[in-house]
C-alpha positions as CSV (number, residue, x, y, z in Angstrom):
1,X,-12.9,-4.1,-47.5
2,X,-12.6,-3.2,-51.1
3,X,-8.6,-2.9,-52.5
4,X,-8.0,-1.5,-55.8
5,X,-5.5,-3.5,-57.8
6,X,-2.9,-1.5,-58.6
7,X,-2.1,-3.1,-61.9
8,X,-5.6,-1.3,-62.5
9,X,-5.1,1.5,-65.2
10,X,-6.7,4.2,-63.1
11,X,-4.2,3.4,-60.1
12,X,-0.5,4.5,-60.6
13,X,2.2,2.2,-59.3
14,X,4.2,4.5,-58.4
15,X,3.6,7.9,-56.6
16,X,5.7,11.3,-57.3
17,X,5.7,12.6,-53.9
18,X,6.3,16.6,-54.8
19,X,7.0,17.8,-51.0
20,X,8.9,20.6,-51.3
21,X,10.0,20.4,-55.1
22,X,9.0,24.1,-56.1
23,X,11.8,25.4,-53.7
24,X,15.1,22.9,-54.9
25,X,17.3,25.2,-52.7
26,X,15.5,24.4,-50.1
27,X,15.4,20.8,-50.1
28,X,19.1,20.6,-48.4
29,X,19.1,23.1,-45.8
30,X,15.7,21.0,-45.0
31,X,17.5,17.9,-44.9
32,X,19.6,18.8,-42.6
33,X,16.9,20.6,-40.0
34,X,14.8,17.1,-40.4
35,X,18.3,14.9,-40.0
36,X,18.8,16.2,-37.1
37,X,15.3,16.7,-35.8
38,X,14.8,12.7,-36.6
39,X,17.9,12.0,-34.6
40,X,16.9,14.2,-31.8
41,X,13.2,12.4,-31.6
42,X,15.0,9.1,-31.7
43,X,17.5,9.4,-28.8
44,X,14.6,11.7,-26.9
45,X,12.3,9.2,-26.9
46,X,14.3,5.9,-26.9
47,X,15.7,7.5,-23.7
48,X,12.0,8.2,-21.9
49,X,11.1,4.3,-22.7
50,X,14.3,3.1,-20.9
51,X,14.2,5.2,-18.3
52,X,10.6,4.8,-17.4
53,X,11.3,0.8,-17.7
54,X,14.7,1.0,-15.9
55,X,14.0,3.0,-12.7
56,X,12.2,1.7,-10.0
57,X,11.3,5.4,-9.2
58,X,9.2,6.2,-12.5
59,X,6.8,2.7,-11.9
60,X,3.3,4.4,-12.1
61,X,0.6,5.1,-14.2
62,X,1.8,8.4,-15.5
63,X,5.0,7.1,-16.6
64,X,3.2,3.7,-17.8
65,X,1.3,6.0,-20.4
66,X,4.3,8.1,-21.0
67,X,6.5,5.4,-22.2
68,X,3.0,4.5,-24.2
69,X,3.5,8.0,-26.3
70,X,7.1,8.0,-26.9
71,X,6.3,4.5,-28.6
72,X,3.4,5.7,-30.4
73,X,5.7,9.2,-31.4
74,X,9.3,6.7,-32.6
75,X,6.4,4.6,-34.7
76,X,4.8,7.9,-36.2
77,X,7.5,9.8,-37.1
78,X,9.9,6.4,-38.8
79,X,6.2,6.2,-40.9
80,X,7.4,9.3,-42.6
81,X,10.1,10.9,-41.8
82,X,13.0,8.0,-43.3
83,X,10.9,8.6,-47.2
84,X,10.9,12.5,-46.5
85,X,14.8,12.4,-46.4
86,X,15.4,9.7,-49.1
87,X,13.1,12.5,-51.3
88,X,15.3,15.5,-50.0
89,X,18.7,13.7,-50.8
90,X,18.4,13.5,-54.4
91,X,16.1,13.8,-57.6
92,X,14.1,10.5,-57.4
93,X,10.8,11.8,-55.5
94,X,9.2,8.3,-55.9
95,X,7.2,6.3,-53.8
96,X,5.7,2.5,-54.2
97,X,1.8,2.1,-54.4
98,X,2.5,-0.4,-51.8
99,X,4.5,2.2,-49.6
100,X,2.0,5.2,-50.3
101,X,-0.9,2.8,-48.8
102,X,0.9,1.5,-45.8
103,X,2.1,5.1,-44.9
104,X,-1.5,7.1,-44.9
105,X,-3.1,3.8,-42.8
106,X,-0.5,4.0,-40.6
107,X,-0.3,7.1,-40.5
108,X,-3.8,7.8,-39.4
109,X,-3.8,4.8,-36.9
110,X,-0.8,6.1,-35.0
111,X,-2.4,9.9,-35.5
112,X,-5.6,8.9,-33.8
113,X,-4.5,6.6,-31.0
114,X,-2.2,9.8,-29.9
115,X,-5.6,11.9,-29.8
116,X,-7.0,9.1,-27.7
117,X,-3.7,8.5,-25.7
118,X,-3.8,12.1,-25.0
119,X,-6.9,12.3,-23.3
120,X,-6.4,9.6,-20.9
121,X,-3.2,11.0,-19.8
122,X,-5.2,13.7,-18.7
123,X,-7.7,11.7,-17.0
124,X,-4.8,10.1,-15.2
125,X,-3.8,13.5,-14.5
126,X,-7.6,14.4,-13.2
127,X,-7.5,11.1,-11.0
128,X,-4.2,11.8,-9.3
129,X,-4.8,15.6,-8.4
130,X,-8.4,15.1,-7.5
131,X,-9.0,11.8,-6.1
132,X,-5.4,11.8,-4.8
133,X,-6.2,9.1,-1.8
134,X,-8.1,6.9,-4.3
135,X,-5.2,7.2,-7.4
136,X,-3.5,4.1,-6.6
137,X,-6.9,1.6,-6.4
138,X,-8.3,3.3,-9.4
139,X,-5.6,3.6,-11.6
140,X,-4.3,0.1,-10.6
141,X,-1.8,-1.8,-13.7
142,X,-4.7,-3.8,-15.5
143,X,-7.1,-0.6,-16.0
144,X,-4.1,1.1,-17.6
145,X,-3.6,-1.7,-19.6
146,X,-7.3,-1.7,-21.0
147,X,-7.2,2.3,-21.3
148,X,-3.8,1.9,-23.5
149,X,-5.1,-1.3,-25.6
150,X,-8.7,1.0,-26.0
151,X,-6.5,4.0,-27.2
152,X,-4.3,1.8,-29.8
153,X,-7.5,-0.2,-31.2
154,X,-9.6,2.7,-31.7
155,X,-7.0,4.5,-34.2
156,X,-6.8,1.4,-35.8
157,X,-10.7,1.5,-36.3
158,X,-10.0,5.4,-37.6
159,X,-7.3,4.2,-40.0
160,X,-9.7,1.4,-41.3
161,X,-12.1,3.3,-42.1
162,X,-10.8,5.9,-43.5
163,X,-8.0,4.5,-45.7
164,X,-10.5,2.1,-46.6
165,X,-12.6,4.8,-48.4
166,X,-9.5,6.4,-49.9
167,X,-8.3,3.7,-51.4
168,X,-11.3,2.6,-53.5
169,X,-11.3,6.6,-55.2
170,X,-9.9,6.3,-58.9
171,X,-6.7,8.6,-59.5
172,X,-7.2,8.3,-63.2
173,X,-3.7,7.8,-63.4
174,X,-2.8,10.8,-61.5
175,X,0.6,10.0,-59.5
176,X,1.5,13.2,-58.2
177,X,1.0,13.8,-54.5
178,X,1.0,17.7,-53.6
179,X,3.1,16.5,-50.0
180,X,5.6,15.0,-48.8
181,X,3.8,12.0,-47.5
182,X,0.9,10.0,-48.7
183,X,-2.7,11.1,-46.1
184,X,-5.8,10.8,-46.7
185,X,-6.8,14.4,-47.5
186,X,-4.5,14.9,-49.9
187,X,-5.0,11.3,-51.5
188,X,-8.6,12.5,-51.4
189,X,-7.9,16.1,-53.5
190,X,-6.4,13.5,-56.6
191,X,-9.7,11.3,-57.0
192,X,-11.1,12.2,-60.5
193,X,-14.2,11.4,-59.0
194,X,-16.6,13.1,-56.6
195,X,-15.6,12.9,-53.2
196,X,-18.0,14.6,-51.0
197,X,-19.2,11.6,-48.9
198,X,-15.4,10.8,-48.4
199,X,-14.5,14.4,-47.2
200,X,-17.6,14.8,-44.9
201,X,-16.8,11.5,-43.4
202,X,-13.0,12.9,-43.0
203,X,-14.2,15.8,-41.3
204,X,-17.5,13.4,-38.5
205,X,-14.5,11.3,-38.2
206,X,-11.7,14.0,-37.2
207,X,-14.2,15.7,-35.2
208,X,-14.6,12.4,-33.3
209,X,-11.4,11.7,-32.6
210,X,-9.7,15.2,-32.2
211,X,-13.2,17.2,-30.9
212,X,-14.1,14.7,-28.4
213,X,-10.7,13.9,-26.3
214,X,-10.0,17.4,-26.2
215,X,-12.9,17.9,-24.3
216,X,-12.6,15.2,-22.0
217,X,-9.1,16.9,-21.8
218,X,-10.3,20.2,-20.9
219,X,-12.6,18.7,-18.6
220,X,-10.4,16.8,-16.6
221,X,-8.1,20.1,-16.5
222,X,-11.0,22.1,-15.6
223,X,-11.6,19.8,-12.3
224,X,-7.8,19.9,-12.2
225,X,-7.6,24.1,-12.1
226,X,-10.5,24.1,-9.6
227,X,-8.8,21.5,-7.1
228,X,-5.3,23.3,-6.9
229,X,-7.3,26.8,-6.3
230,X,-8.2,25.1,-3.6
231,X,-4.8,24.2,-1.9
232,X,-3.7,27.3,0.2
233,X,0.1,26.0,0.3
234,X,2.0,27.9,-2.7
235,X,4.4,24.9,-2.9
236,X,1.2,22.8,-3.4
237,X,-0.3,24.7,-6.2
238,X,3.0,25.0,-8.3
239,X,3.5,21.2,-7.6
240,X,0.2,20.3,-9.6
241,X,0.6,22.5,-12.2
242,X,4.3,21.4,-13.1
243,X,3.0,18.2,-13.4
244,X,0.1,19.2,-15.6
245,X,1.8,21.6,-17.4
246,X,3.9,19.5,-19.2
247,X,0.9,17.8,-20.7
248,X,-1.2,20.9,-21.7
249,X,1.8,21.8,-23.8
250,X,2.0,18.7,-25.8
251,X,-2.1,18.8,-26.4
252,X,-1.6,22.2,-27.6
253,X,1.0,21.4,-30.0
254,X,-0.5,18.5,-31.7
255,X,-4.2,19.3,-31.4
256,X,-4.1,22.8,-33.3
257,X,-2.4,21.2,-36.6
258,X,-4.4,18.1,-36.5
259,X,-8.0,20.1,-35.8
260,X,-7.0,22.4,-39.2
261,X,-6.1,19.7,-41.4
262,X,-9.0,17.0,-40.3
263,X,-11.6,18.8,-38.8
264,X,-11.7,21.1,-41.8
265,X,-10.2,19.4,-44.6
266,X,-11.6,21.5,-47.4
267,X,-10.8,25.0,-46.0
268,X,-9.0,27.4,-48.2
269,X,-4.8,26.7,-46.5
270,X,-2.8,26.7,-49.1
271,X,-0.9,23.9,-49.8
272,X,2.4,25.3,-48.3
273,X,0.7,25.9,-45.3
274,X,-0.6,22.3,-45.0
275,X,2.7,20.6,-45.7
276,X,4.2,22.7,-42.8
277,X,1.3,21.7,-40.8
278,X,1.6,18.1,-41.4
279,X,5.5,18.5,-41.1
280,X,4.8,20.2,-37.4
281,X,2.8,17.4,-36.2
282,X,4.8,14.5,-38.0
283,X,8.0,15.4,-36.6
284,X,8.2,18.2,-34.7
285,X,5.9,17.9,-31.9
286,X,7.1,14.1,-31.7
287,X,10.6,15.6,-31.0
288,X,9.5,18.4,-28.0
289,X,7.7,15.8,-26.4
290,X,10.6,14.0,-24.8
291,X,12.5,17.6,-24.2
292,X,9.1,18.9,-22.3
293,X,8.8,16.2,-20.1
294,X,12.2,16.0,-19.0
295,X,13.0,19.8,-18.7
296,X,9.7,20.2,-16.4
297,X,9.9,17.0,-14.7
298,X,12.5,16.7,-11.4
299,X,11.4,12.5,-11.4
300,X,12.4,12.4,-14.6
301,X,16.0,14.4,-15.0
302,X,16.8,12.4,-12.0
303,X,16.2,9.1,-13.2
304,X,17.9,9.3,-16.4
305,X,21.2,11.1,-14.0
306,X,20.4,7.6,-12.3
307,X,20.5,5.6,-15.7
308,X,23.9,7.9,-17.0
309,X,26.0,7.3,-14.1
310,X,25.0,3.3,-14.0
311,X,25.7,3.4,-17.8
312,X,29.1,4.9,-16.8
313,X,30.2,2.6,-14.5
314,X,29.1,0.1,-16.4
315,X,31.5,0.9,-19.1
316,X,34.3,1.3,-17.0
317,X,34.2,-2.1,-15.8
């Protein structure tokens, strides 16, 4: 792997990360929505980890991999999210060469293990609907392990490879990134050079890793929808698909963002657009995770009930 110096002449030192400059009265109303919406993701998620770990109740596979993604969403948005508000508080738009490179490879490693992590939550889904007497020999602790480690290891390989091709584009000295956060496509628009074998790769890649889990996703629902169409108890089919449910909306939310700004990189969104897009799946969907789970989920509201009252007592004593 190839690094460009950045003492190099063509390769600033230092970014100007523009984000939402053109509109200055909006950069504190913003700061406030994305303060708040940084906290909320925080707490949210911080509390599905500990309740997941804490409660006897919650120890399976589904809330194994759901402890997984609020991990992978409190490490994707703190990759972001901290520089956006430093840039909204005051003037100094600024970001290190250093910073701008570990953000967009971390960035795109945390972006495609969620794609990956995605689709074998639904396949845990598919198992435990439609093999339901075989769920607990198949899905046994050392295969989820091996699905999770397969899920973080291939976005690393994604971020590899594709920061690695960024990085060796000259800037020709141009600093200023049209976002509010160094990624590849945008890194990618500033090359003074041609870039068409980087954005075709950008688009083969995103199609792997965003095409190809959502397939296996809609497959697994597929065989999901056709096994509770089968259950003549009412109670039973509402059962499965409150426990589904809560997944399909989490794929919907970050899969429509993420196919728009990778699968098609060079389509004609404005740039307004794409900053809202990458904003939407950088924070926001990071924060409605935790809310959806718990607000659909009966196991779930009652362990962390379970986990308030002990913390009460607790600080009574």
């Amino acid at each position: 792997m190839i690094i460009i110096n950045p003492s190099n002449a063509s390769t600033p030192k230092i970014f100007i990360l523009l984000g939402f400059s053109d509109y200055p009265w909006l950069e504190m109303p913003l700061f406030v929505m994305v303060l708040i919406a940084y906290i909320c993701t925080l707490v949210g998620n911080i509390s599905i980890i500990m309740v997941s770990r804490a409660d006897p109740h919650l120890d399976s596979p589904m809330y194994f991999f759901l402890s997984n993604l609020s991990f992978l969403d409190l490490c994707f948005t703190t990759t972001t999210i901290p520089q956006l508000l430093l840039n909204l508080w005051g003037p100094d738009k600024s970001i290190s060469y250093g910073g701008c490179v570990t953000q967009f490879y971390m960035f795109h490693f945390l972006g495609a293990t969620e794609c990956v992590l995605l689709a074998v939550m639904s396949l845990d889904r598919y198992m435990a609907v439609c093999k339901p007497l075989r769920y607990s020999s198949i899905m046994h602790q050392q295969l989820c392990i091996i699905l999770v480690a397969m899920a973080w290891l291939s976005g690393l390989a994604n971020s590899l490879l594709q920061s690695s091709l960024t990085i060796q584009l000259p800037l020709c000295g141009n600093n200023k990134v049209d976002d509010f956060l160094c990624e590849v496509p945008v890194m990618i628009k500033m090359s003074c050079v041609d870039t068409t074998f980087n954005v075709a790769m950008l688009s083969i890649v995103g199609a792997i890793y965003s095409l190809a889990p959502l397939s296996l996703i809609l497959i697994s629902y597929g065989f999901i929808v056709a096994t509770a169409l089968r259950i003549r108890s009412s109670k039973g089919k509402k059962k499965v698909f409150n426990t589904c449910g809560s997944h399909v909306i989490v794929v919907c939310l970050f899969y429509g963002p993420v196919i728009i700004m990778y699968v098609q990189p060079s389509a004609t969104n404005s740039e307004d657009k794409n900053k809202l897009m990458s904003l939407f799946y950088s924070l926001v969907t990071p924060m409605l995770n935790p809310f959806i789970y718990t607000l659909r989920n009966k196991d779930v509201k009652g362990a962390m009930k379970r986990l308030l009252v002990s913390l009460c007592h607790r600080g009574r004593e």
